[in-house]
N, CA, C and O atoms as a GROMACS GRO file, in nm:
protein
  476
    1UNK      N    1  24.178   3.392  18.013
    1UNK     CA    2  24.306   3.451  18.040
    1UNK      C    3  24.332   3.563  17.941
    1UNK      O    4  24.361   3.550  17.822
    2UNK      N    5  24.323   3.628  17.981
    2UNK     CA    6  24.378   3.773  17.918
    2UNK      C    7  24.538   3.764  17.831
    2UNK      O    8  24.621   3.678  17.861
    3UNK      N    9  24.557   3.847  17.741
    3UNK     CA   10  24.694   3.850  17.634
    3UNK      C   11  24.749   3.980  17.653
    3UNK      O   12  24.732   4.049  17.754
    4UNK      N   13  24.839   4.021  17.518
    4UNK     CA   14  24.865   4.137  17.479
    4UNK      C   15  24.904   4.209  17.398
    4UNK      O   16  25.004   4.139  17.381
    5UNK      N   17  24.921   4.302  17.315
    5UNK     CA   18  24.962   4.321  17.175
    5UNK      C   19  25.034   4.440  17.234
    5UNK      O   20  25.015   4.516  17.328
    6UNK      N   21  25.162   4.419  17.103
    6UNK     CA   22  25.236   4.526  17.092
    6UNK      C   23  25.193   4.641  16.947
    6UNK      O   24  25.189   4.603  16.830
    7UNK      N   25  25.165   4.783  16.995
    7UNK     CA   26  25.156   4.837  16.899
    7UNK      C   27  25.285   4.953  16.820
    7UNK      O   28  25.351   5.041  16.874
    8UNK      N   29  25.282   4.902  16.660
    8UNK     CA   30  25.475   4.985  16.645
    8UNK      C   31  25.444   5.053  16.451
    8UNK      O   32  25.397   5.025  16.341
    9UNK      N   33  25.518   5.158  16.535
    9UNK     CA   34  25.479   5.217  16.410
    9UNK      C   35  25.624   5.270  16.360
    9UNK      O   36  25.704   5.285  16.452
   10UNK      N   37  25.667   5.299  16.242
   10UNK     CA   38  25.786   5.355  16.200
   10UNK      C   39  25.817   5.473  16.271
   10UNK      O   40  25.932   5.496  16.310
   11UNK      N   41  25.726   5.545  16.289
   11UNK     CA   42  25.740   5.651  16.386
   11UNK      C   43  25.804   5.681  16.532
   11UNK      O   44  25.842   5.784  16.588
   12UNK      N   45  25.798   5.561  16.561
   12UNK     CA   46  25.826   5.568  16.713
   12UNK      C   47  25.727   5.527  16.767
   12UNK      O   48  25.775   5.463  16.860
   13UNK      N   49  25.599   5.516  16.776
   13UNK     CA   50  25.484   5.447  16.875
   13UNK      C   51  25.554   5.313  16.864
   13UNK      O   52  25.613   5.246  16.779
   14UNK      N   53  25.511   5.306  17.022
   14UNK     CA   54  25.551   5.131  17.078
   14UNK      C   55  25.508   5.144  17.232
   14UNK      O   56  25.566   5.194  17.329
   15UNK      N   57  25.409   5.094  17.220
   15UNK     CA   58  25.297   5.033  17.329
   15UNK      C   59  25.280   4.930  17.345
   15UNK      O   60  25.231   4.870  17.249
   16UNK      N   61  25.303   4.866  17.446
   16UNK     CA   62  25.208   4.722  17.504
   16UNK      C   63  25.096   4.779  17.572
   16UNK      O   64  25.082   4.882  17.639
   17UNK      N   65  25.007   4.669  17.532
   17UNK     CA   66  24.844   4.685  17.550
   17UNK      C   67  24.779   4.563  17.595
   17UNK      O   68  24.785   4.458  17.532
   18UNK      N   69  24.686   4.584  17.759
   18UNK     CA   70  24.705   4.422  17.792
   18UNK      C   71  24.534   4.412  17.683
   18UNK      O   72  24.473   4.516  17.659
   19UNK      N   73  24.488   4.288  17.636
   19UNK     CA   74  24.372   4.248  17.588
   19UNK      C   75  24.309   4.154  17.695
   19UNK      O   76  24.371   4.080  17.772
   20UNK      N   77  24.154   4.173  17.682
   20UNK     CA   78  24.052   4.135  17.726
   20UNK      C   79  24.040   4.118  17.883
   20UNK      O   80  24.076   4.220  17.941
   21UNK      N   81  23.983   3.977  18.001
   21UNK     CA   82  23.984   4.006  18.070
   21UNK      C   83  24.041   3.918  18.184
   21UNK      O   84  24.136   3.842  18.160
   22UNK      N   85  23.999   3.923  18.278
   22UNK     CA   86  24.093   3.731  18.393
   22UNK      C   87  23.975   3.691  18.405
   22UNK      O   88  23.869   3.748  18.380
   23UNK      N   89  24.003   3.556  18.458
   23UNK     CA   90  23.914   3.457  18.507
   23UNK      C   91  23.811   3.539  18.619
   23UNK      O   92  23.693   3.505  18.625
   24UNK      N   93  23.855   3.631  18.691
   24UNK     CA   94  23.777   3.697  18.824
   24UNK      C   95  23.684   3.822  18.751
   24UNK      O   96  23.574   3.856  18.794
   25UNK      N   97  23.737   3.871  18.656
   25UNK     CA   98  23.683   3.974  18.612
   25UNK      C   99  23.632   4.005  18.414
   25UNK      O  100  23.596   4.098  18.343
   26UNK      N  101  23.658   3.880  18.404
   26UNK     CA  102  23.593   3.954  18.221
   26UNK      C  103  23.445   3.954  18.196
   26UNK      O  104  23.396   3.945  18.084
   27UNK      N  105  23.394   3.962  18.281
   27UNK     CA  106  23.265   3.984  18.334
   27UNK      C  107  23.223   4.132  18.278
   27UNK      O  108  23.133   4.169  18.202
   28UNK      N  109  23.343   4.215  18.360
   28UNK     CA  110  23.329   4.369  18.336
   28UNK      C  111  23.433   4.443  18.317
   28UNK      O  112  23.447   4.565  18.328
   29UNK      N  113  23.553   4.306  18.269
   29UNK     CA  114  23.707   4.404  18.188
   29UNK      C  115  23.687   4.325  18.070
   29UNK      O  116  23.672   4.204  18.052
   30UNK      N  117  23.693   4.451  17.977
   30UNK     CA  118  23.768   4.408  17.856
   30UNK      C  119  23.872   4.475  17.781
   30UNK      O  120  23.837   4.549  17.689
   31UNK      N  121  23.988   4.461  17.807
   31UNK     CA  122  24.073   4.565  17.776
   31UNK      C  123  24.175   4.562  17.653
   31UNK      O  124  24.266   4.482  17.632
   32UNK      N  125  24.126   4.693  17.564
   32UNK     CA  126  24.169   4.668  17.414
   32UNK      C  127  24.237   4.811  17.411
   32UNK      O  128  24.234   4.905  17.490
   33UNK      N  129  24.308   4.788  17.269
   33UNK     CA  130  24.368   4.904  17.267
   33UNK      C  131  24.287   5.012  17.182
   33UNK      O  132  24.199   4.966  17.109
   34UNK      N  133  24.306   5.158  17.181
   34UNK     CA  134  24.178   5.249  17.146
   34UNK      C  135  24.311   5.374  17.093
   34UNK      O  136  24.434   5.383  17.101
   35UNK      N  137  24.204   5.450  17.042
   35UNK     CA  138  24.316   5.553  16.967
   35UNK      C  139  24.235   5.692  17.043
   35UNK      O  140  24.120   5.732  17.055
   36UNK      N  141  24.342   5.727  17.076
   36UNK     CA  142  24.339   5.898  17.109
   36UNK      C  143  24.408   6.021  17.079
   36UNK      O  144  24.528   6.039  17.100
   37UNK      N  145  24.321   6.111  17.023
   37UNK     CA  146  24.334   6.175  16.907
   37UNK      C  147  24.418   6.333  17.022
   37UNK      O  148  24.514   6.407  17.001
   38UNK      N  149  24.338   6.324  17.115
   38UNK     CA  150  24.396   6.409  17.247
   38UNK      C  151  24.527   6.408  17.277
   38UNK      O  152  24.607   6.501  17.270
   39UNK      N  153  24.546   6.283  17.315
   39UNK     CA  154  24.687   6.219  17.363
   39UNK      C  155  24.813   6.227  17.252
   39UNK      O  156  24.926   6.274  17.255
   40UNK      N  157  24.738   6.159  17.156
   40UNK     CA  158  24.813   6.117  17.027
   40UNK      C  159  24.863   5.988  17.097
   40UNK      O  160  24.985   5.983  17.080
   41UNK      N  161  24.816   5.871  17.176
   41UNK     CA  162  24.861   5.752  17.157
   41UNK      C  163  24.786   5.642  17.139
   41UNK      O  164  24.675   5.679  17.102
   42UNK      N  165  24.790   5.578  17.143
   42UNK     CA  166  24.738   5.422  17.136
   42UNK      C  167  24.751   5.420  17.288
   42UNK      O  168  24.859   5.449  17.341
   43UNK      N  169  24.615   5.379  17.376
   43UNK     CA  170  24.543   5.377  17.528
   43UNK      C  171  24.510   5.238  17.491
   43UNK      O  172  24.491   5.181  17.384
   44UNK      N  173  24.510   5.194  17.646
   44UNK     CA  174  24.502   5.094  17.686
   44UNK      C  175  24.307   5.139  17.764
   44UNK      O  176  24.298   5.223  17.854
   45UNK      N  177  24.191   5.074  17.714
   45UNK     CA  178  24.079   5.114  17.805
   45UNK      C  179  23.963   4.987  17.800
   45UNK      O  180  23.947   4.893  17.722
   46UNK      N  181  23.927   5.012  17.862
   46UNK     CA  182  23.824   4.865  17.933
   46UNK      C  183  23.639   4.916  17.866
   46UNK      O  184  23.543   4.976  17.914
   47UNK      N  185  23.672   4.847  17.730
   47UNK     CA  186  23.544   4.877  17.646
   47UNK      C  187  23.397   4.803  17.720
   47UNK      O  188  23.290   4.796  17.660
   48UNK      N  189  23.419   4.755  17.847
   48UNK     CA  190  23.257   4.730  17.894
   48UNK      C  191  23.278   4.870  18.054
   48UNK      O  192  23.222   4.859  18.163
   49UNK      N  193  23.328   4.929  18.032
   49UNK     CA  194  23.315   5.060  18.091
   49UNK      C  195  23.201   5.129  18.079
   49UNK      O  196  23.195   5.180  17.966
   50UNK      N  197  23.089   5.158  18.157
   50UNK     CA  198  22.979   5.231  18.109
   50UNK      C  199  23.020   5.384  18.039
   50UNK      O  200  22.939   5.432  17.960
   51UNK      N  201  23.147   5.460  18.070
   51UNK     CA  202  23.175   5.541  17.965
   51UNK      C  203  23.328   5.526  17.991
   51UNK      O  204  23.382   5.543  18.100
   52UNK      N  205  23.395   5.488  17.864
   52UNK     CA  206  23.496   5.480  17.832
   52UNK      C  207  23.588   5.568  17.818
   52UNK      O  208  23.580   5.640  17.719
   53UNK      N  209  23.684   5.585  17.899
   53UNK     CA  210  23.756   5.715  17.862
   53UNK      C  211  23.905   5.674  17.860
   53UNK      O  212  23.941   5.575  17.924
   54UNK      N  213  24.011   5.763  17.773
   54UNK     CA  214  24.136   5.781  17.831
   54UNK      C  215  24.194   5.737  17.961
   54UNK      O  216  24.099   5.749  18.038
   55UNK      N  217  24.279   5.701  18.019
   55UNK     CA  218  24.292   5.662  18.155
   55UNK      C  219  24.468   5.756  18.136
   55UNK      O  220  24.564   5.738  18.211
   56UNK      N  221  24.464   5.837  18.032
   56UNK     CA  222  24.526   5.967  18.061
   56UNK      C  223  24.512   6.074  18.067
   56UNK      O  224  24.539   6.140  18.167
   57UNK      N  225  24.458   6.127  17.944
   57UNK     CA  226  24.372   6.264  17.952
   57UNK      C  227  24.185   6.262  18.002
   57UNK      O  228  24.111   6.359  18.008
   58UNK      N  229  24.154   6.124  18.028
   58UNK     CA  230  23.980   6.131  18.084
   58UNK      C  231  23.962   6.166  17.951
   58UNK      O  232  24.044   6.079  17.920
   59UNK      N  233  23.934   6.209  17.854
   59UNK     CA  234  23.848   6.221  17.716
   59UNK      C  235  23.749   6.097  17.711
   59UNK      O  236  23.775   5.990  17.766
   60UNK      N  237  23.634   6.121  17.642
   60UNK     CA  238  23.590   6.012  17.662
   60UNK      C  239  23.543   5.992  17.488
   60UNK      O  240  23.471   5.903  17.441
   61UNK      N  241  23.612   6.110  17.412
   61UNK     CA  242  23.666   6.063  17.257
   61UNK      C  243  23.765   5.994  17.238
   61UNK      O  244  23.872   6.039  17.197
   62UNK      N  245  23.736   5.832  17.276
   62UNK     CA  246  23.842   5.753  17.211
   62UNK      C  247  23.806   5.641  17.092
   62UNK      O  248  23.707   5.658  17.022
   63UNK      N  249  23.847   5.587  17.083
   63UNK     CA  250  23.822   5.518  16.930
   63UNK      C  251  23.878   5.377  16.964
   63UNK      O  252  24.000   5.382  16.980
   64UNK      N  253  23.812   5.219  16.984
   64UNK     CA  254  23.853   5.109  16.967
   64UNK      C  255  23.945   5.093  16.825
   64UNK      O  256  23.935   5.152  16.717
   65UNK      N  257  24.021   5.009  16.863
   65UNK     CA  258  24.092   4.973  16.731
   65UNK      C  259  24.041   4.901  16.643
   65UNK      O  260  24.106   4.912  16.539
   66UNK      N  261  23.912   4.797  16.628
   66UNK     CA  262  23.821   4.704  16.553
   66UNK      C  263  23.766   4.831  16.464
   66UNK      O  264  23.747   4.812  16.344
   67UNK      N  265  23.737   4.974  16.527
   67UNK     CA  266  23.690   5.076  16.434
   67UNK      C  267  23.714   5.057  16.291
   67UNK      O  268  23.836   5.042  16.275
   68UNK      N  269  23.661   5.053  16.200
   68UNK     CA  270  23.675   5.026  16.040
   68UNK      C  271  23.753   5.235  16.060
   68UNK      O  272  23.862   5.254  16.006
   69UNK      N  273  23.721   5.295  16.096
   69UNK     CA  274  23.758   5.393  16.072
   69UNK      C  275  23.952   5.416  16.114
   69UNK      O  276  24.024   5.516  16.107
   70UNK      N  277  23.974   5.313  16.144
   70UNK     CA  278  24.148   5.293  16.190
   70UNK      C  279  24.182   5.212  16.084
   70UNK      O  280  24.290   5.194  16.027
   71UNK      N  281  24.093   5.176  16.071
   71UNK     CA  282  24.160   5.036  15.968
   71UNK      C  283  24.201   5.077  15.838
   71UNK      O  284  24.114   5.114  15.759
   72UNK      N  285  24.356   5.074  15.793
   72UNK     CA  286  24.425   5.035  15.640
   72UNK      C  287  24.417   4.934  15.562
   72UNK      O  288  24.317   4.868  15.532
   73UNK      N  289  24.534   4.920  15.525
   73UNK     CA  290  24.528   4.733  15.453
   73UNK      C  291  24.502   4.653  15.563
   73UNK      O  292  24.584   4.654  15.655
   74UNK      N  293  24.361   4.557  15.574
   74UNK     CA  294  24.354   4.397  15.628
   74UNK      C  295  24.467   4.372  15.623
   74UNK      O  296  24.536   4.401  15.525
   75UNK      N  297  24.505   4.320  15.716
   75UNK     CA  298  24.613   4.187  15.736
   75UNK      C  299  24.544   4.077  15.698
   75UNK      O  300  24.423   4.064  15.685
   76UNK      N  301  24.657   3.976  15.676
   76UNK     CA  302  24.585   3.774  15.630
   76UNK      C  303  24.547   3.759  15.756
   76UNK      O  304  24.434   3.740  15.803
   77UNK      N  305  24.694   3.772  15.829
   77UNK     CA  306  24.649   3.693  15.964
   77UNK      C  307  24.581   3.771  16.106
   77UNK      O  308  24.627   3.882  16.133
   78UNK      N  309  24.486   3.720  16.184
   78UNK     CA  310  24.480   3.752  16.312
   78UNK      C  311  24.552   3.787  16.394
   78UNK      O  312  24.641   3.702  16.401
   79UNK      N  313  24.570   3.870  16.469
   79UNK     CA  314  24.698   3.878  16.578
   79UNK      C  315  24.618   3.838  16.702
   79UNK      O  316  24.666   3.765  16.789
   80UNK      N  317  24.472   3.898  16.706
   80UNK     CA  318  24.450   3.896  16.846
   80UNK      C  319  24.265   3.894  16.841
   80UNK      O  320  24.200   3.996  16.813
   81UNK      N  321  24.200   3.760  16.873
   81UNK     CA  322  24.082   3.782  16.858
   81UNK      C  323  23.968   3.772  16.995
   81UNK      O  324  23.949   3.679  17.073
   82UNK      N  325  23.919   3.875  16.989
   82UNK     CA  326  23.792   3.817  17.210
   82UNK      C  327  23.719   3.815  17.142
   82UNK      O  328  23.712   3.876  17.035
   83UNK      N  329  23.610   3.706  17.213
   83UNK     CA  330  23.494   3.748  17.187
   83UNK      C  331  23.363   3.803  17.308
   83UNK      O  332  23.305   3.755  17.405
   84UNK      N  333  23.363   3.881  17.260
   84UNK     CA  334  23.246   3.972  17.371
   84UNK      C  335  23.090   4.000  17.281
   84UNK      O  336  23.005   4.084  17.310
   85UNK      N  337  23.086   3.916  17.182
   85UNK     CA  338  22.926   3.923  17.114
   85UNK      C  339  22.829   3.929  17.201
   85UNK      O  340  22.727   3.994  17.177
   86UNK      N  341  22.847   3.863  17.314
   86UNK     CA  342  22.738   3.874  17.430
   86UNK      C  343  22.746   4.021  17.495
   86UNK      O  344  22.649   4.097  17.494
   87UNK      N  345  22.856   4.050  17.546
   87UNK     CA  346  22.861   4.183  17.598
   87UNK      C  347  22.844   4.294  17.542
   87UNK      O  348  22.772   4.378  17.598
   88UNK      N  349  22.902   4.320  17.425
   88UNK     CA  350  22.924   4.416  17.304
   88UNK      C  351  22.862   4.376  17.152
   88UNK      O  352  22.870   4.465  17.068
   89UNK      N  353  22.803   4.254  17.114
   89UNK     CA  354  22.758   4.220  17.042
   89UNK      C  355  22.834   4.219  16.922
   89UNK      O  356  22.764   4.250  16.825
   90UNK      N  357  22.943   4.197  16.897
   90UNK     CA  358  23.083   4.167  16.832
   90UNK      C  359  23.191   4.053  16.883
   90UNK      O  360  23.191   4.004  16.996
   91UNK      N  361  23.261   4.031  16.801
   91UNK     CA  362  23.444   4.004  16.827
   91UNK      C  363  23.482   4.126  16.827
   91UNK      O  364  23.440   4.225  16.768
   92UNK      N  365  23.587   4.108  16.918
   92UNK     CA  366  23.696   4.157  16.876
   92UNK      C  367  23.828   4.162  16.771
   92UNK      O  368  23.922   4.083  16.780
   93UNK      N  369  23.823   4.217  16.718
   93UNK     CA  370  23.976   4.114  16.626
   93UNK      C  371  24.094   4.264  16.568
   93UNK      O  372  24.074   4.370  16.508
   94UNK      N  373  24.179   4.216  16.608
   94UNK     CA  374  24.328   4.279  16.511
   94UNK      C  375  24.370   4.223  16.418
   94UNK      O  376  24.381   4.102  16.440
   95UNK      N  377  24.404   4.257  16.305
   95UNK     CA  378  24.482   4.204  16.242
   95UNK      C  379  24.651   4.204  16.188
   95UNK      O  380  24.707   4.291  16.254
   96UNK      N  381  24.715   4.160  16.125
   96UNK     CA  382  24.900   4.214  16.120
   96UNK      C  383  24.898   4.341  16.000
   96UNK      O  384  25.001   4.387  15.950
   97UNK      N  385  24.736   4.390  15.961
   97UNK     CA  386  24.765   4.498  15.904
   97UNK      C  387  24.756   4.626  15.881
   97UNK      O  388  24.669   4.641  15.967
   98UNK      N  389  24.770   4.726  15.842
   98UNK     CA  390  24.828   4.863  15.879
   98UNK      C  391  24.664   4.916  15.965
   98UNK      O  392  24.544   4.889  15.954
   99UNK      N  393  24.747   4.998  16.044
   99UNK     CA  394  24.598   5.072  16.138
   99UNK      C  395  24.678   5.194  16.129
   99UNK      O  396  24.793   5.210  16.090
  100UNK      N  397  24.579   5.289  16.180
  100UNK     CA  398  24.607   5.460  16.147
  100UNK      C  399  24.651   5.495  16.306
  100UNK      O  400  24.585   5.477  16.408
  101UNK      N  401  24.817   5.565  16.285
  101UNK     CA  402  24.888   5.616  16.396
  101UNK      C  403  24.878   5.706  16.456
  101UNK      O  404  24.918   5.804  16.392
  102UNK      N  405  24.831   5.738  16.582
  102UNK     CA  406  24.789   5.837  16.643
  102UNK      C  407  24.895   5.955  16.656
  102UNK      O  408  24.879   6.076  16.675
  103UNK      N  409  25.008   5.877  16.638
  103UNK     CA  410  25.137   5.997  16.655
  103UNK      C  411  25.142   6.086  16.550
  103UNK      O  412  25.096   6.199  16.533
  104UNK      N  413  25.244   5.967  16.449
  104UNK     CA  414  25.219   5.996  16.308
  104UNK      C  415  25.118   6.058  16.194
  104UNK      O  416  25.155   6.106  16.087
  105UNK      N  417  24.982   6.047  16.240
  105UNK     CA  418  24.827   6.034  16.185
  105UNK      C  419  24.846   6.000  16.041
  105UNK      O  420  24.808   6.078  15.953
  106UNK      N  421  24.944   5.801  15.996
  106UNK     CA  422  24.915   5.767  15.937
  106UNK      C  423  24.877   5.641  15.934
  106UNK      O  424  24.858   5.597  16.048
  107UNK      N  425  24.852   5.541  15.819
  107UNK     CA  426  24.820   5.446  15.830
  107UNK      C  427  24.915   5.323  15.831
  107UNK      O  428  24.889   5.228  15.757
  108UNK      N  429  25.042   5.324  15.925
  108UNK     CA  430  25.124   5.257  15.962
  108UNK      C  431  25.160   5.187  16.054
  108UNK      O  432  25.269   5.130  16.064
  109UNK      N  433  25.028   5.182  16.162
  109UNK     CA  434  25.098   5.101  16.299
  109UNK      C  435  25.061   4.952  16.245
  109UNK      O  436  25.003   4.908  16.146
  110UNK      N  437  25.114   4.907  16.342
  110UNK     CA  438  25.070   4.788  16.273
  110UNK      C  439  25.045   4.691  16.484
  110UNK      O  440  25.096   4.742  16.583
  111UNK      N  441  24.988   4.598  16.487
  111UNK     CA  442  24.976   4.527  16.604
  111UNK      C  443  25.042   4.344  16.599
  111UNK      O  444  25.014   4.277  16.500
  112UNK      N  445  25.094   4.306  16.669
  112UNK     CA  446  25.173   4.196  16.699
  112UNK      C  447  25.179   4.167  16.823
  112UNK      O  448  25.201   4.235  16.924
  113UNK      N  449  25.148   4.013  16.796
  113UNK     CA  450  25.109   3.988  16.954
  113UNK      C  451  25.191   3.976  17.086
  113UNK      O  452  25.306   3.932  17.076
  114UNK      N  453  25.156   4.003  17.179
  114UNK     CA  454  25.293   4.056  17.297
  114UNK      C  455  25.335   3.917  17.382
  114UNK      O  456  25.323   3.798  17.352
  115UNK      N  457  25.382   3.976  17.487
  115UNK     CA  458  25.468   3.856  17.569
  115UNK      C  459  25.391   3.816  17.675
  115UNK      O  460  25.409   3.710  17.734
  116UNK      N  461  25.273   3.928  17.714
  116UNK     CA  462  25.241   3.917  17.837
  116UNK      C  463  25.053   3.835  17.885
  116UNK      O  464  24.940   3.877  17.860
  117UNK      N  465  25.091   3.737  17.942
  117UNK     CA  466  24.996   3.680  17.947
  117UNK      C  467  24.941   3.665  18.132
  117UNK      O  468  25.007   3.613  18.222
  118UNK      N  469  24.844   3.711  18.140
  118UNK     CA  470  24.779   3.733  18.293
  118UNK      C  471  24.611   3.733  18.299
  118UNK      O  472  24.538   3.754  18.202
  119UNK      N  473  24.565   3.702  18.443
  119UNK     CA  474  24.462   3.610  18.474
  119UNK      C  475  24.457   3.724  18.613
  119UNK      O  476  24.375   3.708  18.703
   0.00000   0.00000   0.00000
């Protein structure tokens, strides 16, 4: 069953983002949130996509959020963990601490887990 995280930054970014995939399909959805440098937002895109792109501007320079290159201060806790080691040869994981804002372009968003849960 698939989740969702909210992403919020002092700035004004505030996105819901659905994660991973349903029972019919996480086969070949996995859907995380990704940073776009084009857009300037936090995208919602399906990382077992044979090429991953924007599903606003089509760029297909986007950036997962697990990227060490987003990443600020670790958070303690997990917000949101898949695992796709088989597919992608990783977890997935968020944590409650600072990631770099696509709006802003600092290291303030932060992710918390959402309301929305679907299959």
């Amino acid at each position: 069953m698939g989740s969702s995280v909210t992403a919020t930054c002092p700035c004004g970014q505030n996105t819901e983002i659905m994660i991973g995939g349903g029972m019919n399909n996480f086969m070949t959805t996995c859907y995380f949130p990704c940073f776009c440098g084009n857009c300037n937002a936090v995208v919602e895109a399906n990382l077992l996509d044979r090429q991953m792109t924007c599903p606003h501007c089509k760029t297909n320079k986007i950036i997962p959020y697990d990227d060490p290159t987003l990443a600020g201060e670790t958070g303690k806790n997990v917000v949101i963990r898949w695992n796709v080691e088989k597919q992608l040869g990783r977890d997935l994981i968020l944590t409650d601490g600072n990631y770099r804002c696509p709006q802003c372009d600092q290291m303030t968003l932060r992710f918390m887990i959402g309301y929305l849960l679907w299959d």
